[in-house]
N, C-alpha and C positions, 0 to 999 in steps of 0.2 A: 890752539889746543882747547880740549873740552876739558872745563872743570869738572870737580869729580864730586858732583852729586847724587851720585848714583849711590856711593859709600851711606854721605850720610839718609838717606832714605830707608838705606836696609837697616840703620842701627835706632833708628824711628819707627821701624814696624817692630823689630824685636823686644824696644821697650813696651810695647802695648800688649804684647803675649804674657800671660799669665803663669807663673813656673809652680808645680806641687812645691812644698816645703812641709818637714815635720821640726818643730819647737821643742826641747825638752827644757822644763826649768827646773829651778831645785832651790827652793824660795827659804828662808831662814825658820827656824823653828818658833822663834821669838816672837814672829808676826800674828794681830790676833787676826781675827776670821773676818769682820768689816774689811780690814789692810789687804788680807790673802785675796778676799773677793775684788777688790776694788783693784789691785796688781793686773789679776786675770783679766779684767776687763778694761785694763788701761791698754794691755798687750792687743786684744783683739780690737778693741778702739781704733788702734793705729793701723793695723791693719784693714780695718773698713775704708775710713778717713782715703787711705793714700789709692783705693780702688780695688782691695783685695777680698776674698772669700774668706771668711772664717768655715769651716766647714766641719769640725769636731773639737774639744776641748775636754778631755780626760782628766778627772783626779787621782792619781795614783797614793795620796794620801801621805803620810810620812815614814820614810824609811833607814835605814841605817847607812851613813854612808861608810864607803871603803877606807877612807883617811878623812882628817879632821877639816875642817873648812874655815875659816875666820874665826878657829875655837871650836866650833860645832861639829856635834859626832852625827846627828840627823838634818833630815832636812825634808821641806813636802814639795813631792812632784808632780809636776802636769804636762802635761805631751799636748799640743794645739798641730793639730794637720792645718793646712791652708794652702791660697794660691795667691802669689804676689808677686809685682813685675819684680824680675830678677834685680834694676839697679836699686831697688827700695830695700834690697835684704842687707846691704851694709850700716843704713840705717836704721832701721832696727836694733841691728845686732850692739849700733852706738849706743842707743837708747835704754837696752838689756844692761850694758858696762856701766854706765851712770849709776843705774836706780840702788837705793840700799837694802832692798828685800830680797832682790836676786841674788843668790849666792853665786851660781855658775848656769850655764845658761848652752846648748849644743843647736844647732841649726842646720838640718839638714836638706840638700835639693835634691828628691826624689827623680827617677829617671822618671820621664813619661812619652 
C-alpha cells in the first residue's frame, strides 16, 4: 500500500495561504490612551510576528453599547482588516480571551 502523503502535503500548502480576516474590538472604557495604543499594537504585533499582513486599523472611537459589558455601558472600537494563515486565527482569538482591556472581541473570515 501507498502511504498517504499526499493528504498531509495538501494541508501544508493550505497553511501557507494567507486568508482576509476583519477584527472588531471593543476595548474597556477605563483604559488610558498609552494602554489603548499599546493593545492595538500588541494585536497587529501578533499578527506580523506569526507571518501576517496588517493592512488597516480603524478607530471608531467610543460608542454606546446595546447592553452592559463587565458593568460598562460604552466602550472604544477598532476594526483591523488583515491576512493570516487560517490555523493562527484560533490563536489569536486565545490571546483576545486572556487580555483584561478587551471587553469582546468578533473575528471574521472574509470570502476571497
Amino acid at each position: 500500500m501507498v502511504p498517504k502523503r499526499i493528504s498531509k502535503k495538501v494541508l501544508k500548502v493550505e497553511d501557507k495561504q494567507l486568508r482576509d480576516y476583519e477584527l472588531v474590538l471593543i476595548i474597556s472604557p477605563e483604559v488610558v490612551e498609552e494602554k489603548f495604543d499599546a493593545t492595538i499594537d500588541n494585536v497587529s504585533q501578533f499578527i506580523t510576528e506569526k507571518g501576517g499582513i496588517v493592512s488597516n486599523v480603524e478607530r471608531w472611537g467610543k460608542r454606546r453599547l446595546a447592553y452592559p459589558i463587565e458593568h460598562f455601558m460604552e466602550g472604544s472600537y477598532v476594526l483591523t482588516r488583515f491576512r493570516l494563515k487560517p490555523a493562527l486565527s484560533k490563536e489569536l482569538e486565545v490571546n483576545l480571551q486572556i487580555s483584561e482591556e478587551v471587553l469582546r472581541h468578533l473575528l471574521v473570515k472574509l470570502n476571497s
